[in-house]
Each structure stands twice: as structure tokens, then as C-alpha cells.
C-alpha positions in Angstrom: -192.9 88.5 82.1 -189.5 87.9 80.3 -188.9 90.6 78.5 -186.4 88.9 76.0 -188.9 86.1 75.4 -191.2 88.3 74.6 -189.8 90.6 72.2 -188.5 87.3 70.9 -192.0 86.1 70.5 -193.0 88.6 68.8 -190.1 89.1 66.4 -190.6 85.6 65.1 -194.7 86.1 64.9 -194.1 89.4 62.6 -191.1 87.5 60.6 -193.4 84.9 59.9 -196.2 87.6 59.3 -193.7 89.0 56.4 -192.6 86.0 55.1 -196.5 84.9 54.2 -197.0 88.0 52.5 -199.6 89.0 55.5 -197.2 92.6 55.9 -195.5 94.1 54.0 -191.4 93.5 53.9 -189.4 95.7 56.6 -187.4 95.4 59.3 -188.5 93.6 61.7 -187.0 94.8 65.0 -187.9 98.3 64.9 -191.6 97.3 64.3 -191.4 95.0 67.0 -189.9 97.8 69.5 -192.7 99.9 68.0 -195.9 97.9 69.1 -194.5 96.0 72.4 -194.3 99.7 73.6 -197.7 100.9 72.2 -199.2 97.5 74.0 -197.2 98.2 76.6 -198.3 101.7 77.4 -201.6 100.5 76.9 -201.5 97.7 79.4 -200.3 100.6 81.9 -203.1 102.9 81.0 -205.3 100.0 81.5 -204.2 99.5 84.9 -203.6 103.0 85.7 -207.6 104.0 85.4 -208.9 99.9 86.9 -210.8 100.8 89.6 -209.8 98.9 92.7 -208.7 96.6 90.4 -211.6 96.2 88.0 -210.9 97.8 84.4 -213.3 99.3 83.3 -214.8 97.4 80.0 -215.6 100.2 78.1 -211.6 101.5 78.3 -210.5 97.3 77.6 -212.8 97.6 74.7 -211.7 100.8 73.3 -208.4 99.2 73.7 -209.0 96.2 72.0 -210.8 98.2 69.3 -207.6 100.6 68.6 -205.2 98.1 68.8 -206.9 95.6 66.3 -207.0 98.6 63.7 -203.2 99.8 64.3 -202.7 95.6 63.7 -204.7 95.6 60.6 -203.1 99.2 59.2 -200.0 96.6 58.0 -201.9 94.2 56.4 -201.3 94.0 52.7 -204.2 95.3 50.4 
């Protein structure tokens, strides 16, 4: 994947995130950096324990499951 087009996805999705009053104001590229490298480790610890190639679905859920409630820690209210 492009890297830059990435982090320039995501950039925009969190501007627009802010702007909408879904987070709260901050800077934006430092909290980008922040969770493409938490999603990025966990994309690596994902494929680190897949089992000749199979993940297992308890580790994609608990995944899923942590990185929805870091996501909804920067909701407002």
C-alpha cells in the first residue's frame, strides 16, 4: 500500500471527523501518526500469530474489539 495515500486518507477522514464536531479539536497529524502505527502493529501481530495463513478469529475479533474502543475514546460526550 502507498504509504502517503494512506496517511493522506486518513488525515482528511479525522479533519473532517473534527470539523463535524465528531472529535474533539487537535492536531491532526500527530493523531494520525498515532493510530496508523497502533493499526499497523496490529495488522503485524495479526499476521505474526495466522496460522499457515489463517488468523485466528478470536485474535481478529479481539482486535476489532480494542480498536473500535480506542476509535470511540475520541468521540465527543
Amino acid at each position: 500500500m502507498d504509504e502517503a495515500a494512506s496517511a493522506r486518507h486518513l488525515g482528511e477522514a479525522l479533519t473532517t471527523l473534527i470539523e463535524v464536531g465528531t472529535i474533539a479539536r487537535q492536531p491532526v497529524a500527530p493523531l494520525a501518526h498515532l493510530l496508523s502505527g497502533a493499526m499497523n502493529e496490529a495488522a503485524l501481530w495479526l499476521a505474526g500469530s495466522a496460522n499457515h495463513g489463517e488468523v485466528n478469529p478470536g485474535d481478529l475479533a479481539d482486535t476489532w474489539a480494542a480498536l473500535s474502543r480506542m476509535l470511540e475514546a475520541l468521540r465527543i460526550g
